[in-house]
N, CA, C and O atoms as a GROMACS GRO file, in nm:
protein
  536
    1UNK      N    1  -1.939  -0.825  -0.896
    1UNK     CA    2  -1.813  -0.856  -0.960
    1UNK      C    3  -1.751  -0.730  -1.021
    1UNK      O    4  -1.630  -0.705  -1.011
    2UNK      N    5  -1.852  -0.638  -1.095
    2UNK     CA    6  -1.800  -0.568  -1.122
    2UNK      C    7  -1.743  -0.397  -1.010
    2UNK      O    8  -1.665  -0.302  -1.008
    3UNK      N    9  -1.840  -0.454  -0.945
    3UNK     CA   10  -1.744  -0.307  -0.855
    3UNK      C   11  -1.607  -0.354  -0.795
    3UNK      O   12  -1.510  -0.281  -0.782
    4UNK      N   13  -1.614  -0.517  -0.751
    4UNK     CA   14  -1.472  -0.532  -0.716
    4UNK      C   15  -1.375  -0.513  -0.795
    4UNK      O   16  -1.269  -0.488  -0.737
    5UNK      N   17  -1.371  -0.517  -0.925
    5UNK     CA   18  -1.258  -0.524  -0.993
    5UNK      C   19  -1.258  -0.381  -1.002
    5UNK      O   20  -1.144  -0.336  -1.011
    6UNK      N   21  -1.385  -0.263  -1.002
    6UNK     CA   22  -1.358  -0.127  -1.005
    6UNK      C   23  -1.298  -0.087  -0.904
    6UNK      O   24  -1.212  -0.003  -0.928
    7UNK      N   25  -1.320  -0.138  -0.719
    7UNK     CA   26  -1.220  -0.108  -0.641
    7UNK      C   27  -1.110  -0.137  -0.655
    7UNK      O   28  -1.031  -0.047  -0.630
    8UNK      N   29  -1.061  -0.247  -0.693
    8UNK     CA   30  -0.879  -0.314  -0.766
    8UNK      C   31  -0.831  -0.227  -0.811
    8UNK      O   32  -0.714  -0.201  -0.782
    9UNK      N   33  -0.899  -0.150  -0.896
    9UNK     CA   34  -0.824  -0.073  -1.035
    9UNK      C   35  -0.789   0.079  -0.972
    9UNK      O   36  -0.685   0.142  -0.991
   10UNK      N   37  -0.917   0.121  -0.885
   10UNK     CA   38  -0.914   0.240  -0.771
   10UNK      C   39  -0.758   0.219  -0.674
   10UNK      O   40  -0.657   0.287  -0.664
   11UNK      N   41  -0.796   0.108  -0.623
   11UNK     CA   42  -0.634   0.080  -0.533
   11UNK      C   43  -0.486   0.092  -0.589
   11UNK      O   44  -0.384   0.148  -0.549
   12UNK      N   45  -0.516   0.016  -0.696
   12UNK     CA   46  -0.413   0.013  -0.773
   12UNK      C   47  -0.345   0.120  -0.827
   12UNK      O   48  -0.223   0.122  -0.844
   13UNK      N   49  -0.428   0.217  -0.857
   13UNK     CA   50  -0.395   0.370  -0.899
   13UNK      C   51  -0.335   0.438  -0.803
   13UNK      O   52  -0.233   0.507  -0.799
   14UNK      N   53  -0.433   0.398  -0.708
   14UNK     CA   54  -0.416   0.519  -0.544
   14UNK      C   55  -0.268   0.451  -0.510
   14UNK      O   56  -0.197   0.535  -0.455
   15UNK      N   57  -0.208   0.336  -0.524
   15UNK     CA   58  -0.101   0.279  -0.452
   15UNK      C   59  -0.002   0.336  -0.521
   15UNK      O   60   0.089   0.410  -0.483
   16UNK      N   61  -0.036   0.285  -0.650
   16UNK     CA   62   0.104   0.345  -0.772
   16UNK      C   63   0.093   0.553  -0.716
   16UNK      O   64   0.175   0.640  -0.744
   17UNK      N   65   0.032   0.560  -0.677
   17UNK     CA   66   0.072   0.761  -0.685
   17UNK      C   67   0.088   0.728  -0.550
   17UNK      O   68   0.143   0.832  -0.514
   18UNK      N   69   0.081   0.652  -0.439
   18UNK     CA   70   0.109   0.676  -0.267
   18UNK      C   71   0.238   0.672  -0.320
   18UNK      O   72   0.300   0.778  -0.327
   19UNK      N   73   0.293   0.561  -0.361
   19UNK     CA   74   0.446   0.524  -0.407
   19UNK      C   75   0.530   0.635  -0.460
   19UNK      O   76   0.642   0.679  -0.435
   20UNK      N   77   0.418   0.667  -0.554
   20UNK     CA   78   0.512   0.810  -0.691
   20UNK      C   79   0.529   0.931  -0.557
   20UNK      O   80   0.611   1.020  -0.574
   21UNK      N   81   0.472   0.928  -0.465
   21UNK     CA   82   0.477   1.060  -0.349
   21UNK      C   83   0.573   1.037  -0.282
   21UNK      O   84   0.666   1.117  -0.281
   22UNK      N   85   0.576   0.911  -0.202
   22UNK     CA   86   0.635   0.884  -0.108
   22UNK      C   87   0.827   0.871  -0.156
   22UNK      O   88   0.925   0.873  -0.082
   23UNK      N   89   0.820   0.860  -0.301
   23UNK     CA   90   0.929   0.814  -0.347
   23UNK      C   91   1.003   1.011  -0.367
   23UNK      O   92   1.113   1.039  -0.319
   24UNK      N   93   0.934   1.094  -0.427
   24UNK     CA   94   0.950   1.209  -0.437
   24UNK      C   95   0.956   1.296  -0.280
   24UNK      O   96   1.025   1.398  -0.282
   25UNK      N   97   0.894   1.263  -0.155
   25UNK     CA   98   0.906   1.291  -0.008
   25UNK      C   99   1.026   1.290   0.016
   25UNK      O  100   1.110   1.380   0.024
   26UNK      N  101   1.030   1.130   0.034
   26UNK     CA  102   1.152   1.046   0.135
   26UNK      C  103   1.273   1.035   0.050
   26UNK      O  104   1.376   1.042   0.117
   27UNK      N  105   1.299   1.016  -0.121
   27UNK     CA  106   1.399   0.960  -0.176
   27UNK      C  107   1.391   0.814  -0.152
   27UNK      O  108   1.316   0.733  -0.098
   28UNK      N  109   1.515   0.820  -0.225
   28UNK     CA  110   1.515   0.608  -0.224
   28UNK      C  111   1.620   0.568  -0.126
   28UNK      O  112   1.644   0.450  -0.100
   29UNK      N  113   1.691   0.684  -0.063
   29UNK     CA  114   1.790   0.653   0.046
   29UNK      C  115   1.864   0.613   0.024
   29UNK      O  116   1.934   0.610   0.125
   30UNK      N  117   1.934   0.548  -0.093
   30UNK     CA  118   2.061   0.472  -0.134
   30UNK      C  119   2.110   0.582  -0.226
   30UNK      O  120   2.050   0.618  -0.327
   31UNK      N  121   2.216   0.627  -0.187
   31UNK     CA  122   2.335   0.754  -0.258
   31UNK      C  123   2.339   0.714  -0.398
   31UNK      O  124   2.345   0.600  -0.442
   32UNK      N  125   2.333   0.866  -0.486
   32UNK     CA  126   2.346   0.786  -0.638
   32UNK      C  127   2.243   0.742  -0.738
   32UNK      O  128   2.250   0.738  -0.861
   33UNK      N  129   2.142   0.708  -0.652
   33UNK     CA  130   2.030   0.553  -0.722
   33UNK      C  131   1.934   0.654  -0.764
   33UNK      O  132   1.887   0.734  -0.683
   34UNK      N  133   1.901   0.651  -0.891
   34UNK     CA  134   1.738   0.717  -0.935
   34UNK      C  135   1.649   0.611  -1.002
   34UNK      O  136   1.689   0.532  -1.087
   35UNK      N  137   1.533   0.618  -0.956
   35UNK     CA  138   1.436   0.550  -1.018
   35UNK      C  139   1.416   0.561  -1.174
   35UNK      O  140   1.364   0.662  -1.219
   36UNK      N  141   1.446   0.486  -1.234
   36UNK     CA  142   1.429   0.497  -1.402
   36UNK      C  143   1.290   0.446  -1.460
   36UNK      O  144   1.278   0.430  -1.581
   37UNK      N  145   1.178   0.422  -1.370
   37UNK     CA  146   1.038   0.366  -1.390
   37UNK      C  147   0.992   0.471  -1.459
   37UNK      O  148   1.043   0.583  -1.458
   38UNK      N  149   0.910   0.443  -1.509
   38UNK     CA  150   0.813   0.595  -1.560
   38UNK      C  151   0.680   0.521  -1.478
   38UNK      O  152   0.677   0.434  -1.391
   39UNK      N  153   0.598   0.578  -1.531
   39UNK     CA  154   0.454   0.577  -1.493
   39UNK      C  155   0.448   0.470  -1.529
   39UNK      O  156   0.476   0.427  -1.417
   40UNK      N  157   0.431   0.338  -1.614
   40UNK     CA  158   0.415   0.185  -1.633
   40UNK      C  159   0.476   0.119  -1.483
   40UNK      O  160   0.417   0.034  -1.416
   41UNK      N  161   0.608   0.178  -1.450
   41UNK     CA  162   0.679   0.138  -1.395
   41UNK      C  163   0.622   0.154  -1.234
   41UNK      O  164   0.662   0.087  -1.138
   42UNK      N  165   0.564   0.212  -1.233
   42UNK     CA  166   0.481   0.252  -1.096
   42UNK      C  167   0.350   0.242  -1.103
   42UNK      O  168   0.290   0.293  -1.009
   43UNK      N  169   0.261   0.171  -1.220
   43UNK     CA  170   0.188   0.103  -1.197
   43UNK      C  171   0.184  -0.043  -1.147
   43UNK      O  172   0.111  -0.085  -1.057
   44UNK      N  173   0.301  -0.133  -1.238
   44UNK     CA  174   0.352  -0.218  -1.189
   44UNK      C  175   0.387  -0.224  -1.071
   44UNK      O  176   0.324  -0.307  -1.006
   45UNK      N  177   0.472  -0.163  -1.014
   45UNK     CA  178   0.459  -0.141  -0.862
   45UNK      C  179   0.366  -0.130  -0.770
   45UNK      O  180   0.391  -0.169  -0.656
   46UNK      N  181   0.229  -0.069  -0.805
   46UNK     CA  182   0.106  -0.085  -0.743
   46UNK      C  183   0.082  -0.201  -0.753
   46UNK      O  184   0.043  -0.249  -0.646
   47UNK      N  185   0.087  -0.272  -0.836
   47UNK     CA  186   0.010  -0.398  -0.856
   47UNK      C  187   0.079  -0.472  -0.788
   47UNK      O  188   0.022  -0.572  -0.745
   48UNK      N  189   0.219  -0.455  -0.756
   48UNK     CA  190   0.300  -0.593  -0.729
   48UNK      C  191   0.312  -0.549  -0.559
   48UNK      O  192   0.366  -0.634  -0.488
   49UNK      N  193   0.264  -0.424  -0.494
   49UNK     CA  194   0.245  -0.385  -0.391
   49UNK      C  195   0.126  -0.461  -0.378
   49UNK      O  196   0.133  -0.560  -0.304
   50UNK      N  197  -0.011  -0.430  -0.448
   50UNK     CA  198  -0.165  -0.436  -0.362
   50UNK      C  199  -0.152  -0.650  -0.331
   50UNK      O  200  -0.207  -0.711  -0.239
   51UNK      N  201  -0.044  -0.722  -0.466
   51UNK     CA  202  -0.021  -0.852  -0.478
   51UNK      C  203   0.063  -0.889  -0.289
   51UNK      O  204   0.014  -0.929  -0.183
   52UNK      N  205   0.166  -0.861  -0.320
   52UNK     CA  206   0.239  -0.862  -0.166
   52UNK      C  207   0.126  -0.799  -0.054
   52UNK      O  208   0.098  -0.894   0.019
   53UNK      N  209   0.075  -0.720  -0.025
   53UNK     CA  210   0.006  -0.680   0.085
   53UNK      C  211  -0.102  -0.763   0.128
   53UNK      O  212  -0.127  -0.780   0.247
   54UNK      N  213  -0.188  -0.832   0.005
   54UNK     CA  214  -0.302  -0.918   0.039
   54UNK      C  215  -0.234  -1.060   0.034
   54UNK      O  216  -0.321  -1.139   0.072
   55UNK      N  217  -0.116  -1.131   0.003
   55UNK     CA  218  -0.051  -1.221   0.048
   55UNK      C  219   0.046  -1.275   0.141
   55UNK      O  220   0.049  -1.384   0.197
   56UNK      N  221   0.138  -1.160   0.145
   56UNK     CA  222   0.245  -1.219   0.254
   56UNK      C  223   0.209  -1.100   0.362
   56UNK      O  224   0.273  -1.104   0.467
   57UNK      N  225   0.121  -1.003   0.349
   57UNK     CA  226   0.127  -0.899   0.493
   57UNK      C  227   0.034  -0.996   0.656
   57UNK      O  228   0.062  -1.008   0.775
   58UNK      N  229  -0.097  -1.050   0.553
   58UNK     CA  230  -0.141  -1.170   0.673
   58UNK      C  231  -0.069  -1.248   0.772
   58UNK      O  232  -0.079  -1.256   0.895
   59UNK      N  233   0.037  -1.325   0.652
   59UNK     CA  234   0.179  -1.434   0.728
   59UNK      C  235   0.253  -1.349   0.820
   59UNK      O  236   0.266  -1.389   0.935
   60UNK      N  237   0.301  -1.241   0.787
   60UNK     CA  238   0.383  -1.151   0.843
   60UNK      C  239   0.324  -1.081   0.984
   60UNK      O  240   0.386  -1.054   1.086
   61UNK      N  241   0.174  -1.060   0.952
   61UNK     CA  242   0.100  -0.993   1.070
   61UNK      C  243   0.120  -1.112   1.197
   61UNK      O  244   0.148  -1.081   1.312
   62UNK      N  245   0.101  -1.244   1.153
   62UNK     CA  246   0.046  -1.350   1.258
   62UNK      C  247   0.177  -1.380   1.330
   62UNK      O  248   0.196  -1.395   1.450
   63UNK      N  249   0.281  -1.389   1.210
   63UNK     CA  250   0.421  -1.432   1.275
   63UNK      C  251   0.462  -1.309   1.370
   63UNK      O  252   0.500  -1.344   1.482
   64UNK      N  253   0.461  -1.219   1.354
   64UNK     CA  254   0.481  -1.123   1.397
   64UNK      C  255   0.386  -1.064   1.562
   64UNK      O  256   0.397  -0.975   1.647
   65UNK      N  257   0.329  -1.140   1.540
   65UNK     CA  258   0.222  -1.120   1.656
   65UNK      C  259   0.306  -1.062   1.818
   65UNK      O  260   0.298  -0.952   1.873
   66UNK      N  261   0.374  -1.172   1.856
   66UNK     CA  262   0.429  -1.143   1.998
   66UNK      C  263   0.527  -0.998   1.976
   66UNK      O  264   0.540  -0.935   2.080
   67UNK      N  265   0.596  -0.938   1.854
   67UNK     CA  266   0.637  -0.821   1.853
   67UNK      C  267   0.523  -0.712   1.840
   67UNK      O  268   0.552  -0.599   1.878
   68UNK      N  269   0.407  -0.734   1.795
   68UNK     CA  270   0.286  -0.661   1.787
   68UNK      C  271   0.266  -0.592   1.962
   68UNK      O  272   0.263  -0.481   2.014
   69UNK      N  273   0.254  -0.753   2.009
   69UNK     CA  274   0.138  -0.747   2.134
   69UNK      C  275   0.281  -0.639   2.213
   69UNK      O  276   0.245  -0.535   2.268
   70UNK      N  277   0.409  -0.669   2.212
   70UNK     CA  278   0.518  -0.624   2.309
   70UNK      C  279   0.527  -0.460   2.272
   70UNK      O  280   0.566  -0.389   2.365
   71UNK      N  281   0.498  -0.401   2.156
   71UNK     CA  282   0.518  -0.283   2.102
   71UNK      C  283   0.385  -0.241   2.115
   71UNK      O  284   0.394  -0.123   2.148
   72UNK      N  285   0.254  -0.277   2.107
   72UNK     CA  286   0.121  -0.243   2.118
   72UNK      C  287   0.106  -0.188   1.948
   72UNK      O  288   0.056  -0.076   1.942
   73UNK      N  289   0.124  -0.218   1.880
   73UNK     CA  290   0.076  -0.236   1.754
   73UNK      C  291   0.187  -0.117   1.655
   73UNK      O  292   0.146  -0.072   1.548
   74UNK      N  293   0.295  -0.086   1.697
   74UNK     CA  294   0.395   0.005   1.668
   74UNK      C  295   0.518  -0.088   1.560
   74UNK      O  296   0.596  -0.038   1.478
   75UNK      N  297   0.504  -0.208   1.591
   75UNK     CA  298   0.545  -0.308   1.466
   75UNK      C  299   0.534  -0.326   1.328
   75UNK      O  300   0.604  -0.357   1.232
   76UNK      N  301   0.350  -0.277   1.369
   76UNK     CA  302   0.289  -0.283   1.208
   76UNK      C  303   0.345  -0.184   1.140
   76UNK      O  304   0.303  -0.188   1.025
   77UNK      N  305   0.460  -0.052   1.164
   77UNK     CA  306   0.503   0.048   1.085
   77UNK      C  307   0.614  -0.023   1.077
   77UNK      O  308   0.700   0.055   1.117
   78UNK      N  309   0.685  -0.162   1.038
   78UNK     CA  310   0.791  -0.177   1.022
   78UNK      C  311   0.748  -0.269   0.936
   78UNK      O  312   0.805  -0.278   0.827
   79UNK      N  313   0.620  -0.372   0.974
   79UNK     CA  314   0.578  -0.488   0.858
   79UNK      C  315   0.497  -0.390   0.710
   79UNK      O  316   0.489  -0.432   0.594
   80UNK      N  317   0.454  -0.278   0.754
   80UNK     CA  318   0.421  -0.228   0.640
   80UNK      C  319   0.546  -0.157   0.546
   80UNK      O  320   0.526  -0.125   0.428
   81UNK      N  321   0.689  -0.134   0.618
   81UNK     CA  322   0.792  -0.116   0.578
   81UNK      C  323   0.848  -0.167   0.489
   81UNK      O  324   0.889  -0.101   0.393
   82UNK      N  325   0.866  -0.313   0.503
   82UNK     CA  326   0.887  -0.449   0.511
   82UNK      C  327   0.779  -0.490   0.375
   82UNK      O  328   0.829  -0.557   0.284
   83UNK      N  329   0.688  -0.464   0.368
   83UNK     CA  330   0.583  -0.471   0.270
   83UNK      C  331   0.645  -0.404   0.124
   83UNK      O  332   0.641  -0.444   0.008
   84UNK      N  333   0.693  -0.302   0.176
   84UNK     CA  334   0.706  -0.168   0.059
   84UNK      C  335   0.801  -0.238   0.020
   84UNK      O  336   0.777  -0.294  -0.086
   85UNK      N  337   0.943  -0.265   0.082
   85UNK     CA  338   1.057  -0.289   0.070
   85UNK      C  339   1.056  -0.411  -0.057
   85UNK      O  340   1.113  -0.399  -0.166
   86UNK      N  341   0.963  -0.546  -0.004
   86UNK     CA  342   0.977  -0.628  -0.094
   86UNK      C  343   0.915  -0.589  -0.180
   86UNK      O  344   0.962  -0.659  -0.270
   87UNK      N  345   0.822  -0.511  -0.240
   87UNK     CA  346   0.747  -0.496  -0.362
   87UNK      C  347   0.862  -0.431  -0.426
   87UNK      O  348   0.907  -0.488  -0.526
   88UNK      N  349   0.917  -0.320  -0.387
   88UNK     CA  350   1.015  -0.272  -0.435
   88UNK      C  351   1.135  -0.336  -0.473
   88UNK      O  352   1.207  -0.291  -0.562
   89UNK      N  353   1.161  -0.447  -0.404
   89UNK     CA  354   1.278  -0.546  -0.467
   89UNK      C  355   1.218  -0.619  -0.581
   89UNK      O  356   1.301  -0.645  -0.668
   90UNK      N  357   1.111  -0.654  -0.603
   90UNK     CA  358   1.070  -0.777  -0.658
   90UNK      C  359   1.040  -0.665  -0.806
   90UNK      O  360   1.055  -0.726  -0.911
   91UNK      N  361   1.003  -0.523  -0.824
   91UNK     CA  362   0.996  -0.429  -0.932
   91UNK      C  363   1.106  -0.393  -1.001
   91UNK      O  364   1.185  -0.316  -0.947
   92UNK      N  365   1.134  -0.447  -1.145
   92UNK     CA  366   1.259  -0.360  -1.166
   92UNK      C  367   1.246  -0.212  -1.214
   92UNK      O  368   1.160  -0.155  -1.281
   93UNK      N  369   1.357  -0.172  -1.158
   93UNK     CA  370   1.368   0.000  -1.202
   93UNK      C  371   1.376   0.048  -1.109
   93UNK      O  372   1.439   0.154  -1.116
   94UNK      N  373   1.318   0.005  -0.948
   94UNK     CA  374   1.329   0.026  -0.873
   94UNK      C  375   1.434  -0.034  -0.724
   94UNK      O  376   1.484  -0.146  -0.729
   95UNK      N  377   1.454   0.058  -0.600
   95UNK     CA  378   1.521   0.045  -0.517
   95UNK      C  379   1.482   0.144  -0.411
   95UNK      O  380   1.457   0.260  -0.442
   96UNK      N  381   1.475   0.087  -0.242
   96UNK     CA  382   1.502   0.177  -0.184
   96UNK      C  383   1.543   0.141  -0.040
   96UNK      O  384   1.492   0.037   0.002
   97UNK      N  385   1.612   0.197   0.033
   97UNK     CA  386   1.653   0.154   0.170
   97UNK      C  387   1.528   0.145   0.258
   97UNK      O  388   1.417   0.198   0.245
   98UNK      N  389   1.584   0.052   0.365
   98UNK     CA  390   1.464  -0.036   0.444
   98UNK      C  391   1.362   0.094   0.494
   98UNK      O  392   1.245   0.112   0.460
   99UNK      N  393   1.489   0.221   0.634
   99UNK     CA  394   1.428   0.317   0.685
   99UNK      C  395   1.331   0.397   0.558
   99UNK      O  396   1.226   0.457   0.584
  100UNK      N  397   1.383   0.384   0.435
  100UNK     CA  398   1.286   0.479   0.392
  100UNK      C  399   1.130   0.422   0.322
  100UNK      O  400   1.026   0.486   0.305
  101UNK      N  401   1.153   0.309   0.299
  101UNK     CA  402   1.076   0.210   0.298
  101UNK      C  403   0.959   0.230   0.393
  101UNK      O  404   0.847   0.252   0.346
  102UNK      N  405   0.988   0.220   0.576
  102UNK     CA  406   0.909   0.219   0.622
  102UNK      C  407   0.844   0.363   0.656
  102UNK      O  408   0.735   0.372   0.712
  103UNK      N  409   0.925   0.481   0.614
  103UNK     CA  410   0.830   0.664   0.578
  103UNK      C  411   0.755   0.585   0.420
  103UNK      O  412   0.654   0.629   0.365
  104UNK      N  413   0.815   0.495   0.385
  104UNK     CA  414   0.706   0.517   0.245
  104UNK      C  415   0.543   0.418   0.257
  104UNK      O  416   0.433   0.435   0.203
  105UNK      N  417   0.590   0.324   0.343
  105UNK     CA  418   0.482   0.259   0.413
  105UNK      C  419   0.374   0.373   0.504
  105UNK      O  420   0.254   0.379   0.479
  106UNK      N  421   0.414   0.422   0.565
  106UNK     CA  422   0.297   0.521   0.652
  106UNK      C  423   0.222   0.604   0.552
  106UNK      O  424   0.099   0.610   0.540
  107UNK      N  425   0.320   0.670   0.479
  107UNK     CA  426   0.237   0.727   0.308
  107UNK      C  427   0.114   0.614   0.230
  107UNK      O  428   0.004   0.653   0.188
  108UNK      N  429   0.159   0.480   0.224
  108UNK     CA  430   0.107   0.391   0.179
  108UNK      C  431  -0.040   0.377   0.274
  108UNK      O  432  -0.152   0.407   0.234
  109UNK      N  433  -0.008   0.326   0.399
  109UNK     CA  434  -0.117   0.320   0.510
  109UNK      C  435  -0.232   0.435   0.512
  109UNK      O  436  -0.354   0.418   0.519
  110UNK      N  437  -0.140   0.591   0.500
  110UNK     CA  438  -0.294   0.625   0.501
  110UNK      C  439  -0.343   0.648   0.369
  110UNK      O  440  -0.461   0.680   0.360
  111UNK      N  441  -0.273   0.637   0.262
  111UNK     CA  442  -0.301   0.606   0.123
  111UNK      C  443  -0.482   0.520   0.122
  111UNK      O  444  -0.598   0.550   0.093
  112UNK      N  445  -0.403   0.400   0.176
  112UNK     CA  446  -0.522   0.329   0.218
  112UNK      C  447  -0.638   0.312   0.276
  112UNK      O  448  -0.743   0.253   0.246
  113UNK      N  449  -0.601   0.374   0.362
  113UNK     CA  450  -0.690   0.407   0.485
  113UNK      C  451  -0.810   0.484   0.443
  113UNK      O  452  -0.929   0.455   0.454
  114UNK      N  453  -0.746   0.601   0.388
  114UNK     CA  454  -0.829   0.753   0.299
  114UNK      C  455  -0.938   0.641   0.183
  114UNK      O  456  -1.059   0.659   0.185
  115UNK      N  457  -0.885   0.547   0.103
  115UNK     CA  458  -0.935   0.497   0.028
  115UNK      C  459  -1.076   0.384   0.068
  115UNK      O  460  -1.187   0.366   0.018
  116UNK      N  461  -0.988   0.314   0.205
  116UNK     CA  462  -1.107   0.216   0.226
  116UNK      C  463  -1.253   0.328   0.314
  116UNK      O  464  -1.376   0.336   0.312
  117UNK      N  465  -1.127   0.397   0.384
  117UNK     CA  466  -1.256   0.498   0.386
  117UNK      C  467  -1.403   0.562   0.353
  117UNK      O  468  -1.518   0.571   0.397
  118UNK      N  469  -1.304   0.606   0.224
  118UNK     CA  470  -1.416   0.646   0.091
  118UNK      C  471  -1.534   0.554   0.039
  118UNK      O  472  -1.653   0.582   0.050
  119UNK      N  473  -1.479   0.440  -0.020
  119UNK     CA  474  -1.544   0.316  -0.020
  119UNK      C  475  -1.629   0.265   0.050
  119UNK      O  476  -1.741   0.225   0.016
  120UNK      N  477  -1.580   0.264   0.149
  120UNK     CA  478  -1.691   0.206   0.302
  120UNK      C  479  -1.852   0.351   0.284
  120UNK      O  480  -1.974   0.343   0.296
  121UNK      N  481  -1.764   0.452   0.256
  121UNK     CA  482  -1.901   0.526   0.272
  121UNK      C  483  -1.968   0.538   0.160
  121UNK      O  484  -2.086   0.568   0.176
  122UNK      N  485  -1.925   0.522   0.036
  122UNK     CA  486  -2.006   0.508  -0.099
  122UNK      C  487  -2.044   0.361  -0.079
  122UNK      O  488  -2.150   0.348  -0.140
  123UNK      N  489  -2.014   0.252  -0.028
  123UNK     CA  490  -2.099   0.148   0.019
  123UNK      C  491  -2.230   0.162   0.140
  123UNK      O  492  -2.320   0.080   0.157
  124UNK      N  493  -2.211   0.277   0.205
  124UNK     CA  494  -2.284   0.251   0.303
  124UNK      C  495  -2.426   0.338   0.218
  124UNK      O  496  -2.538   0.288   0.223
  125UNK      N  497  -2.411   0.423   0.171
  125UNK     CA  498  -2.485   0.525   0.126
  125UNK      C  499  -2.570   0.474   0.008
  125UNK      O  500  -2.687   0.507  -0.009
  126UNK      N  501  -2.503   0.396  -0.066
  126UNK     CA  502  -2.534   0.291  -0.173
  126UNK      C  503  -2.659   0.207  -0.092
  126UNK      O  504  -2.771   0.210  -0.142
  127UNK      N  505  -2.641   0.146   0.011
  127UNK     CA  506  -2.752   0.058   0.061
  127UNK      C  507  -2.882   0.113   0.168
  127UNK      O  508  -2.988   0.071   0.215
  128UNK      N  509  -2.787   0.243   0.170
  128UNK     CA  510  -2.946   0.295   0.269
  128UNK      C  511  -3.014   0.362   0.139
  128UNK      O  512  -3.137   0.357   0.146
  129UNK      N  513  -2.958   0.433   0.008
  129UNK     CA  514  -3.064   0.420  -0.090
  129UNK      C  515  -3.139   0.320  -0.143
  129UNK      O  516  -3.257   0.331  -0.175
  130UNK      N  517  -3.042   0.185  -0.156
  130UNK     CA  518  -3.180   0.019  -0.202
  130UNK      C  519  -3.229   0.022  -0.049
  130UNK      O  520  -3.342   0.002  -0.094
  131UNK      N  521  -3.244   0.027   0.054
  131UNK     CA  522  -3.322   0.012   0.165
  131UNK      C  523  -3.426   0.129   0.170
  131UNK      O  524  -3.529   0.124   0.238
  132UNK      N  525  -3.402   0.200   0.117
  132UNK     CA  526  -3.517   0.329   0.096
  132UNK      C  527  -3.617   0.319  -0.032
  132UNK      O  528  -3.722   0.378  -0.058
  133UNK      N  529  -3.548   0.231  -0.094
  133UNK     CA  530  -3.645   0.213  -0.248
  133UNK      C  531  -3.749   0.088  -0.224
  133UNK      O  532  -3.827   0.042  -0.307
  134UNK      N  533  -3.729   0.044  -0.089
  134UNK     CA  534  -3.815  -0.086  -0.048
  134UNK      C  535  -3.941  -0.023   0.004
  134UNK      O  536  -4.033  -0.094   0.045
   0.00000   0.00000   0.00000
């Protein structure tokens, strides 16, 4: 129990700074518009990102399927777009256009990626030491 909620809190961090990057990269794409969040404000955003990604990205993956299979998996950079986009609507302080949305999604992806990564191997390494203490 407790390492899951220590990975949550790991994600959650890593998402809120993929965001704080991707937002400083790409811009918010809408002329004019600055982000007035501070750092609360982009934690919240992690959270209301890692919330949307483990709820509506599933629905979105399945519905989405026959544009998956027709593109060969080149879709998923538009549902992870699409991902960013609504977390970002649903955050106030924040805004950003769809295209840049989906450059802030690929930031996000390997955000992730790098992370489950890491994880997977401090899990794996973790159990061949209790399998060695047997």
């Amino acid at each position: 129990m407790e390492r899951t909620i220590t990975i949550f809190g790991i994600r959650l961090i890593l998402n809120a700074l993929g965001l704080w990057v991707a937002i400083r990269l790409f811009g918010t794409g809408i002329p004019a518009e600055q982000i007035t969040a501070g750092i609360g404000g982009f934690i919240l955003a992690g959270l209301i990102f890692s919330v949307v990604n483990s709820l509506v990205r599933p629905v979105a993956m399945i519905i989405s399927l026959p544009a998956l299979l027709l593109t060969m998996g080149l879709f998923t950079l538009v549902i992870n777009g699409a991902m960013v986009w609504l977390a970002l609507i649903i955050t106030p302080g924040f805004s950003m256009s769809f295209p840049h949305s989906i450059l802030a999604g690929i930031v996000l992806s390997l955000v992730n990626y790098i992370v489950n990564s890491a994880l997977e191997l401090d899990y794996m390494s973790n159990s061949r030491r209790n399998q060695e203490r047997r």
